[in-house]
DRENDO-1510 file (C-alpha; in Angstrom, 1 decimal, always signed):
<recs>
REC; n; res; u; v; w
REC; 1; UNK; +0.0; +0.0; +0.0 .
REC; 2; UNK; +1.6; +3.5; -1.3 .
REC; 3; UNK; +0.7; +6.8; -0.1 .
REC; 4; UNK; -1.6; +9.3; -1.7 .
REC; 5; UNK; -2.0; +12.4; -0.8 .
REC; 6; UNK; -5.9; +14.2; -0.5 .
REC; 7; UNK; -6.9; +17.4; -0.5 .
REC; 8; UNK; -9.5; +18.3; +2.0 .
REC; 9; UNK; -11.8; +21.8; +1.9 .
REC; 10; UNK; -11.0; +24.4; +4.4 .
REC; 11; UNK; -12.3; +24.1; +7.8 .
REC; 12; UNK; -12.9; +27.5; +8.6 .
REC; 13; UNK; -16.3; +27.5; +6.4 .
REC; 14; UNK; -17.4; +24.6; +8.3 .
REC; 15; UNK; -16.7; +25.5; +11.6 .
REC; 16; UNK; -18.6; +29.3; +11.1 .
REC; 17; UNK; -21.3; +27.0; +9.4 .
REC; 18; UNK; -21.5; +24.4; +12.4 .
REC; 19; UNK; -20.9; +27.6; +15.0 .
REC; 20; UNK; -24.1; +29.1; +13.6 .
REC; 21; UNK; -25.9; +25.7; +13.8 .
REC; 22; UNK; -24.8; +24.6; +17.3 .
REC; 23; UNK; -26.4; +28.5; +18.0 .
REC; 24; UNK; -29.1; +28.6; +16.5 .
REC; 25; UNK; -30.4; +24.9; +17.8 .
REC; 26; UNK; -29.6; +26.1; +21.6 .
REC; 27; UNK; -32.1; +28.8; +21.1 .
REC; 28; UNK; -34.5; +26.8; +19.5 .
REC; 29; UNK; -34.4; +25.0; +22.2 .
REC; 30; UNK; -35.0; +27.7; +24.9 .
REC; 31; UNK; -38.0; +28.9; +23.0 .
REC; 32; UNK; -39.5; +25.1; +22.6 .
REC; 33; UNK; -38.9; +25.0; +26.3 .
REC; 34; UNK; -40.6; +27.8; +27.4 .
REC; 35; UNK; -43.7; +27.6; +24.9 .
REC; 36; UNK; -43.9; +24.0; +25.4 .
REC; 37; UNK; -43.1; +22.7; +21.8 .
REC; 38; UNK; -42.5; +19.3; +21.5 .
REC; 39; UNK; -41.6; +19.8; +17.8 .
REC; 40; UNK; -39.1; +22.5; +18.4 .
REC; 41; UNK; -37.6; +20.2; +21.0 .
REC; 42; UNK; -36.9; +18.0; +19.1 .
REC; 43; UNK; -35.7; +19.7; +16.5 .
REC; 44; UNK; -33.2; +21.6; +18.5 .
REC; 45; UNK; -32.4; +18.3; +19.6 .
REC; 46; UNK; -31.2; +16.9; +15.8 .
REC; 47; UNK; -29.9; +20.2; +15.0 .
REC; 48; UNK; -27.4; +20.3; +18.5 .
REC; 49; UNK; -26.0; +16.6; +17.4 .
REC; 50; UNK; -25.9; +17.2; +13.8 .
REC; 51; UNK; -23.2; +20.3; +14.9 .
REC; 52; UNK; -21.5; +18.3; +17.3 .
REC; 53; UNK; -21.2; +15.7; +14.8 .
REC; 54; UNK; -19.9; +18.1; +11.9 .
REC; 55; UNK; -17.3; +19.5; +14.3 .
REC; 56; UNK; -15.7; +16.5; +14.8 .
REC; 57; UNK; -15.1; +16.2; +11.0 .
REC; 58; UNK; -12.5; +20.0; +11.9 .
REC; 59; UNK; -9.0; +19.2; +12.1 .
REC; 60; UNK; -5.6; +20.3; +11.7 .
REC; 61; UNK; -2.6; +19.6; +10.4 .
REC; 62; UNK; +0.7; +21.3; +11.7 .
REC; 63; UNK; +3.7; +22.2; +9.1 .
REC; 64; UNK; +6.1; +18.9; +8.5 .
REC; 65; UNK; +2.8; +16.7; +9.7 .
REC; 66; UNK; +0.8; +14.7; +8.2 .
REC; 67; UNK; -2.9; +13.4; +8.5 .
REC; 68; UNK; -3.4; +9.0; +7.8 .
REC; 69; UNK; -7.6; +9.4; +7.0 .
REC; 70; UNK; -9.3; +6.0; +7.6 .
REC; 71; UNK; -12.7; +4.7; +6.9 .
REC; 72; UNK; -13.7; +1.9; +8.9 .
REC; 73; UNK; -10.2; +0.5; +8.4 .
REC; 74; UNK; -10.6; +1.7; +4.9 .
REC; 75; UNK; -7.1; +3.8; +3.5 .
REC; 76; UNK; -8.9; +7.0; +2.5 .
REC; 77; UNK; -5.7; +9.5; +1.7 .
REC; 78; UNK; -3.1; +11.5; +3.7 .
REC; 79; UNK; -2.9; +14.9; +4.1 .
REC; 80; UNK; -0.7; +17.1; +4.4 .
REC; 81; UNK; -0.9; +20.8; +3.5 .
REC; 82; UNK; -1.2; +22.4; +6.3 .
REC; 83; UNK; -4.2; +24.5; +8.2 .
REC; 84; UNK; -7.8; +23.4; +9.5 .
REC; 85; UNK; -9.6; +21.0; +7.2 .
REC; 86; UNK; -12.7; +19.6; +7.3 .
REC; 87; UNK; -13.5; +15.7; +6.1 .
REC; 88; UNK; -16.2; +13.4; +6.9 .
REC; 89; UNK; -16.5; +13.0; +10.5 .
REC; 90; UNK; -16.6; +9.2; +10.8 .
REC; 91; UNK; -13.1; +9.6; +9.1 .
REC; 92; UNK; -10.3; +8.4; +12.1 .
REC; 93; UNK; -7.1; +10.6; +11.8 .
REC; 94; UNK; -3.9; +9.7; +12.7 .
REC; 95; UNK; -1.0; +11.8; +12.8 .
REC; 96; UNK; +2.4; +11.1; +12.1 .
REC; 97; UNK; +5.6; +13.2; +11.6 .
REC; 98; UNK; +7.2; +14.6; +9.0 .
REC; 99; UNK; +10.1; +16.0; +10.5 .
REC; 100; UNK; +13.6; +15.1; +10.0 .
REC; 101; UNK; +14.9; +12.6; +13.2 .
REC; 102; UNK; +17.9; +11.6; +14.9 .
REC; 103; UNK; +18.5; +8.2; +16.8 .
REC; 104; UNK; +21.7; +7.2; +18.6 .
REC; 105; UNK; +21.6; +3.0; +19.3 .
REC; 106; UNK; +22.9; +2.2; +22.3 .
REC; 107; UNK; +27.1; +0.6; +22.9 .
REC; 108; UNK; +26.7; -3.0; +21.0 .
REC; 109; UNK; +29.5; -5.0; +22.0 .
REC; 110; UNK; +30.2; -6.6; +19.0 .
REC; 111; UNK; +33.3; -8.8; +17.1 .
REC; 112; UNK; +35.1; -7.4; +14.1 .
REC; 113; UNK; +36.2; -9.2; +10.9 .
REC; 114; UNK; +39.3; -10.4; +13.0 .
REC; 115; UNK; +37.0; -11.7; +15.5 .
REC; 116; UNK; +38.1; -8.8; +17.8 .
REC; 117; UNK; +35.3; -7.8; +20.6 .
REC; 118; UNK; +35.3; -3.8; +19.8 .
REC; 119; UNK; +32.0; -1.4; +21.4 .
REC; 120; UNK; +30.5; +0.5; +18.5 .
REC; 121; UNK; +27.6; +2.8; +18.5 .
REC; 122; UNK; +25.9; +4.8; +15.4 .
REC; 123; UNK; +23.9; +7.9; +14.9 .
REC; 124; UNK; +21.1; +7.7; +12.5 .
REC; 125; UNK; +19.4; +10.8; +10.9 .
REC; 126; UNK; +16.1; +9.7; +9.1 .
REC; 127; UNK; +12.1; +10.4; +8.4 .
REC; 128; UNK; +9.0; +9.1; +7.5 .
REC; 129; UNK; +8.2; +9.6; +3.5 .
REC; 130; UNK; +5.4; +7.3; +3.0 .
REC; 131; UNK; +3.4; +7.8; +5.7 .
REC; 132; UNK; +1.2; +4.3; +4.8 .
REC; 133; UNK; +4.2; +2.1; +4.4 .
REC; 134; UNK; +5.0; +3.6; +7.8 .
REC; 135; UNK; +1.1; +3.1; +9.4 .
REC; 136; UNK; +0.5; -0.4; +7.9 .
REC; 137; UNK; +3.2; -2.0; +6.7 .
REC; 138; UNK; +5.3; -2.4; +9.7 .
REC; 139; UNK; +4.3; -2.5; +13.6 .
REC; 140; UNK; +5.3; +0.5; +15.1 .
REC; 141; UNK; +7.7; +2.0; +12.9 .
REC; 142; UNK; +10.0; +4.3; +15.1 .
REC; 143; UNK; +10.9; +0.9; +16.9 .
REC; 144; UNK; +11.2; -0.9; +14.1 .
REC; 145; UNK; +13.8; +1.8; +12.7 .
REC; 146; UNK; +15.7; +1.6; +16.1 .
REC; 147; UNK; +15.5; -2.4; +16.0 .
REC; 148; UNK; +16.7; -2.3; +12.4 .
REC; 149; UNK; +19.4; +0.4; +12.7 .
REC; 150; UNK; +21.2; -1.8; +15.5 .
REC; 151; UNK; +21.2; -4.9; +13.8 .
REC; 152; UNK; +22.8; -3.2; +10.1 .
REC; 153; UNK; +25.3; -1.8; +12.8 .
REC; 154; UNK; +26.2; -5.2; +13.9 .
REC; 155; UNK; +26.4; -6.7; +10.5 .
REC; 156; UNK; +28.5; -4.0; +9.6 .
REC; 157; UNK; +31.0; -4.3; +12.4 .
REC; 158; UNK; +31.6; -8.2; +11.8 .
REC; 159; UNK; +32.3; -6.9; +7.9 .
REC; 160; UNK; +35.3; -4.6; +8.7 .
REC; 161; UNK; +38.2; -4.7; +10.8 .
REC; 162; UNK; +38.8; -2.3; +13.5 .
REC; 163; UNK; +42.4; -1.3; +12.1 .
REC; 164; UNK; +43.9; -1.8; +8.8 .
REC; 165; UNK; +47.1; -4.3; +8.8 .
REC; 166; UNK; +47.6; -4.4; +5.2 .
REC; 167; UNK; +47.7; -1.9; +2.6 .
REC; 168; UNK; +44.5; -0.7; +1.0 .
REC; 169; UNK; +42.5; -2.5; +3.4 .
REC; 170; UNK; +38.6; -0.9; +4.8 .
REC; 171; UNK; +38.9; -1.1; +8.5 .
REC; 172; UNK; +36.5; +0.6; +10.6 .
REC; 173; UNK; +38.7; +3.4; +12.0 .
REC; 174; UNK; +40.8; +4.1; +9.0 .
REC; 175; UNK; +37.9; +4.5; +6.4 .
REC; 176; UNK; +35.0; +6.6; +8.2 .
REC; 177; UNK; +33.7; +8.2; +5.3 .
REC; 178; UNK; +33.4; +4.5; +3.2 .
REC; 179; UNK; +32.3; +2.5; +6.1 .
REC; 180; UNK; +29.2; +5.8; +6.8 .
REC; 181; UNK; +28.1; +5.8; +3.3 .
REC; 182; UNK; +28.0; +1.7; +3.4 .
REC; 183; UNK; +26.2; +1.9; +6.7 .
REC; 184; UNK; +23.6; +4.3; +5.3 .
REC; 185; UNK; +22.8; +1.9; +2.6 .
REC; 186; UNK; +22.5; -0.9; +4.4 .
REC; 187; UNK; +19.6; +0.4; +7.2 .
REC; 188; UNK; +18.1; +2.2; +4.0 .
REC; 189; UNK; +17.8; -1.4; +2.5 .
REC; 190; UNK; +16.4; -2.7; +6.1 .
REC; 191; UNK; +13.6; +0.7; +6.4 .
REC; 192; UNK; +12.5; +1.3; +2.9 .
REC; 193; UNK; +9.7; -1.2; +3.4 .
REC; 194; UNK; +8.6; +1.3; +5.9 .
REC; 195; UNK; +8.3; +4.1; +4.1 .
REC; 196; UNK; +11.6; +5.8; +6.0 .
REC; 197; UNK; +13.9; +7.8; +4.1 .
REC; 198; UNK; +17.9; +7.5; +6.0 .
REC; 199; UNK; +19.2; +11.0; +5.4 .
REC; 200; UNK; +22.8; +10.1; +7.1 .
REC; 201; UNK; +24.0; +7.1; +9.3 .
REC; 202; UNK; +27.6; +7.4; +11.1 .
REC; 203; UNK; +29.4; +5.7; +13.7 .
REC; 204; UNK; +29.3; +8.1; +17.4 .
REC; 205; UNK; +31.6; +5.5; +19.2 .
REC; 206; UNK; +34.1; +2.5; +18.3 .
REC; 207; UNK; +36.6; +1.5; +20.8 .
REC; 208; UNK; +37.9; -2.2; +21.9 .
REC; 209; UNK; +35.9; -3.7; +24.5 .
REC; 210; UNK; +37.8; -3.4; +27.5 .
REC; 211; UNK; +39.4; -6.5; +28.3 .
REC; 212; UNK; +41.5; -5.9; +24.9 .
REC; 213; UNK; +41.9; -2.5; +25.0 .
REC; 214; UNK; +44.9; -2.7; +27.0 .
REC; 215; UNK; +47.0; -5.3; +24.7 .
REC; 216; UNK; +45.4; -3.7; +21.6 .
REC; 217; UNK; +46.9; -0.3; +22.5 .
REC; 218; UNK; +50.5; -1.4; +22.8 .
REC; 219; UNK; +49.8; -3.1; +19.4 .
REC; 220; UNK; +48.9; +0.2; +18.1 .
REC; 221; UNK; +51.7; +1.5; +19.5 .
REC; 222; UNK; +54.4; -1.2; +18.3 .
REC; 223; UNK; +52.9; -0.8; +15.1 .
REC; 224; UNK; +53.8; +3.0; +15.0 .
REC; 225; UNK; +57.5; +2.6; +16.2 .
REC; 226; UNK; +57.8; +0.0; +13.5 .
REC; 227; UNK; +56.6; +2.5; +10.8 .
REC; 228; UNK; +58.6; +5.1; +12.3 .
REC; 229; UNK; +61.8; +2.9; +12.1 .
REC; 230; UNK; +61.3; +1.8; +9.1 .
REC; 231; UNK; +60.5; +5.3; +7.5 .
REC; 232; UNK; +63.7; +6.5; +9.6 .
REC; 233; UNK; +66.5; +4.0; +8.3 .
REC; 234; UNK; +65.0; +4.6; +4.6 .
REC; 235; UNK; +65.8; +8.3; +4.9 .
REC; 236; UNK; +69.4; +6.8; +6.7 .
REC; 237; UNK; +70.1; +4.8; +3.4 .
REC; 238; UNK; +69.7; +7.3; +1.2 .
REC; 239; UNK; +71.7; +9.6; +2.6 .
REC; 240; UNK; +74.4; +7.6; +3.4 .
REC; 241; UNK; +74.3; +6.6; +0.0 .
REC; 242; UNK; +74.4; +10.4; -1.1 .
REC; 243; UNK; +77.3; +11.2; +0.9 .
REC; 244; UNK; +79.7; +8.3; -0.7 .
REC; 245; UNK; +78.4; +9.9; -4.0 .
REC; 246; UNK; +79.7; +12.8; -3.3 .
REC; 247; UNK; +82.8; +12.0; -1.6 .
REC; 248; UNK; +83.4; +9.7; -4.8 .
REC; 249; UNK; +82.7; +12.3; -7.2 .
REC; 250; UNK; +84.5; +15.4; -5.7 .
REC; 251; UNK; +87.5; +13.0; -4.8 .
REC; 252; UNK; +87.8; +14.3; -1.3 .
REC; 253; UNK; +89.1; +10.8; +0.1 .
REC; 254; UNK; +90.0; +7.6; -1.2 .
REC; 255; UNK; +88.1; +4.9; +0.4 .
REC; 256; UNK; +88.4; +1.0; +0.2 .
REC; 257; UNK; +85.9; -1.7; +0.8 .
REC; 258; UNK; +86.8; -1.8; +4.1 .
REC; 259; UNK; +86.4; +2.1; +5.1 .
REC; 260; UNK; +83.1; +2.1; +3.0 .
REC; 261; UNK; +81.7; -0.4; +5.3 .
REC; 262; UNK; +82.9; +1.5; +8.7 .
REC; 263; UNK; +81.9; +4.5; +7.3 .
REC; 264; UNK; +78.6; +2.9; +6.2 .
REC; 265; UNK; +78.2; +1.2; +9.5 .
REC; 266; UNK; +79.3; +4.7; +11.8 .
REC; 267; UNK; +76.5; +7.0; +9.5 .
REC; 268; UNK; +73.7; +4.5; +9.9 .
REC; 269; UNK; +73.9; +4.4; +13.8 .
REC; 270; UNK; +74.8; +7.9; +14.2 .
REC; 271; UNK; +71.1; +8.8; +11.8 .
REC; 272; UNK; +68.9; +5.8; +13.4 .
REC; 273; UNK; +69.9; +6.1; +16.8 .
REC; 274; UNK; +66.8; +8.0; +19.1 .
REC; 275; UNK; +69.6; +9.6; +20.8 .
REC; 276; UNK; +72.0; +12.2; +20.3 .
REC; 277; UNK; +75.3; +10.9; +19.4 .
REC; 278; UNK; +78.5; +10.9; +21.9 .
REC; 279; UNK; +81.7; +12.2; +19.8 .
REC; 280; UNK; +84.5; +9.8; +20.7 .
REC; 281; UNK; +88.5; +10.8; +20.7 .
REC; 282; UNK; +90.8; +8.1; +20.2 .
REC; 283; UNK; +94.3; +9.3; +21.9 .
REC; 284; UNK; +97.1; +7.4; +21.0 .
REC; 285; UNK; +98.9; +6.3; +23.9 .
REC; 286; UNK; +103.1; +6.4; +23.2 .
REC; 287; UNK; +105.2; +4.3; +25.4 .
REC; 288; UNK; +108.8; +6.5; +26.4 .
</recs>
């Protein structure tokens, strides 16, 4: 069942018509009262329900709201411009919202791709669309967009690892962007069947549950000296390369094989070493 979207008169008509009705009866009443009219009684009678009746047809609908209309259980339209309407009063209005929403799903405790137990938590920024998708197809469709949310966030965590170990791998913390747009899709897929529209889905929390945390932080940490080292005696070999170029091509000393490989050996640990080098003075010691 799709939406379609009605019309309805304005209400202000109605209600002046049904005002003057509802006043009008009352004082046909009074004056059957006192003169004793059975007739006008009566009358007055039909005339005072028949205006209660037509004011219960008046409604309203707010700005980013819409009206379900309902016959019996019948589907009879949805509206939604704005202002006081007027429809049959036996029609049952429901109102739902049209606003945009936000809902954050709680810390799941979850394993990644590495089978890693990581917390992970995800905002979700959605509204209604098709306000019959969202009435009849589903049971109570804000919890079934909460229900749904959590469980794409939980198939999405076992997709992608928390951190990237290899080159060009997704992981969860490396690739926010990718793995928001992928989320977004995924509780679109799980909500378009009720009529919800996901504007933006993105992760609010991800760490490592806590017994891990610990060992996965000095992981983290080995990983960066490791980088840093290797990034460090790259630079070192190149320019220790550079220099025996140039020592080669200006002639300033003659080295052997032997020298090189001091020399070599004496540059790399004076450029890797995380401290400052110590000069050393070798005195030759004579004997009188």
């Amino acid at each position: 069942m799709l939406e379609f979207e009605v019309d309805p008169v304005s209400g202000f008509a109605w209600l002046a018509g049904f005002l003057v009705l509802l006043g009008l009866a009352i004082l046909v009443l009074i004056i059957g009262a006192v003169n004793e009219s059975p007739a006008s009684i009566i009358g007055s009678i039909i005339g005072i329900l028949a205006a209660i009746v037509g004011l219960a047809g008046l409604f309203t609908v707010s700005p980013n709201e819409a009206k379900v209309l309902q016959l019996f259980g019948e589907y009879k339209g949805t509206v939604r411009r704005p202002g006081l309407r007027w429809v049959n009063p036996f029609y049952s209005k429901v109102a739902i919202s049209t606003r945009v929403r936000n809902f954050e799903s709680g810390k799941l405790k979850v394993n990644d791709r590495n089978g890693n137990p990581i917390e992970i938590a995800a905002v979700v920024v959605w509204k209604v669309v098709d306000t019959a998708e969202a009435l009849f197809h589903v049971d109570q469709y804000e919890h079934f967009v909460e229900v749904q949310s959590e469980a794409a966030l939980r198939n999405l965590a076992t997709g992608y690892a928390y951190d990237a170990h290899v080159e060009d791998e997704l992981s969860l913390r490396g690739n926010t962007a990718e793995v928001a747009d992928h989320l977004r899709t995924e509780i679109q897929d799980r909500l378009f069947k009720a009529g919800v529209e996901v504007i933006e889905a993105r992760i609010s929390h991800l760490a490592y549950a806590p017994e891990i945390a610990g060992a996965m932080l000095q992981r983290q940490q080995a990983d960066a000296i490791i980088a840093a080292r290797s990034k460090i005696v790259e630079g070192a070999v190149g320019m220790v390369e550079m220099a025996l170029g140039m020592l080669e091509s200006q002639s300033l000393v003659d080295l052997d094989n032997e020298k090189k490989a001091a020399m070599v050996s004496n540059l790399l640990v004076v450029l890797c070493s995380d401290r400052g080098t110590q000069p050393i003075v070798n005195a030759a010691h004579h004997s009188q």
